[in-house]
C-alpha positions in Angstrom: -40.7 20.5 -0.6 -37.6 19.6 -2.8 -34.6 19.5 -0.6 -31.2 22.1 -1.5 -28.4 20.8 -2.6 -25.5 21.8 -0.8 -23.2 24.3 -2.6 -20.1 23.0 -3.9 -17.0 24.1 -3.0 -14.1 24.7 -4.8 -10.5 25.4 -4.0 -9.1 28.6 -3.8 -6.3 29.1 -6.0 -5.3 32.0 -4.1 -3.4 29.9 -1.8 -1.2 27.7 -3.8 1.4 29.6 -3.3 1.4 28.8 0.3 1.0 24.8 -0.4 4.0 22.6 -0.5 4.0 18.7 -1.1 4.1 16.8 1.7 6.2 14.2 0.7 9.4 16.3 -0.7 8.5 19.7 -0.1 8.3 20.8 -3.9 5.8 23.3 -5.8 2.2 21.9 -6.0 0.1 23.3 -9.6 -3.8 22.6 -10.1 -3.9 20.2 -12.5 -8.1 19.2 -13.2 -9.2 18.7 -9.9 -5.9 17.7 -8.5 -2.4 19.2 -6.8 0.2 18.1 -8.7 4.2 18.0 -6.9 6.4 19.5 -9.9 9.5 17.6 -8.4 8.3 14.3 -7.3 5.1 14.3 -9.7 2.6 13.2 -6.7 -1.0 14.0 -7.3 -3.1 14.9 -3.7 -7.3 15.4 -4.5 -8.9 17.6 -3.9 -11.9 17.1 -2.1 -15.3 19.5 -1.4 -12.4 22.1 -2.1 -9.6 20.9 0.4 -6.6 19.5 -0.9 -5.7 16.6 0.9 -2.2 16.9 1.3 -1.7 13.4 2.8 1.5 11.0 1.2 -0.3 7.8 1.5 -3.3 9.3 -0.4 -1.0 10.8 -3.2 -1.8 9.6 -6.6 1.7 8.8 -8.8 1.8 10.6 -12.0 0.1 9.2 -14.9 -2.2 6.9 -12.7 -5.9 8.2 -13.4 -8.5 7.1 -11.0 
């Protein structure tokens, strides 16, 4: 028997408008599969559909991992 594969989950846009960076409080946009601060340019992952709205794991702009 071939085992499932979990469903993947993706992040519901519907609540960005409730999301505010961490760091300096600014507007967070979905940019690819990241939240992106509009003031202070952090990127947070998202990951199995959860940001992760931690400073230390911010990304700054321009860095691609």
């Amino acid at each position: 028997m071939a085992p499932e594969s979990a469903p993947k989950l993706e992040f519901a846009v519907s609540v960005l408008d409730q999301l505010a960076c961490p760091a300096c409080f600014g507007a967070l946009s979905l940019e690819e599969s990241r939240l992106a601060c509009a003031v202070c340019r952090r990127m947070y992952p998202i990951v199995d559909g959860i940001p992760v709205l931690i400073v230390e794991r911010a990304e700054a702009a321009g860095k691609i991992s």
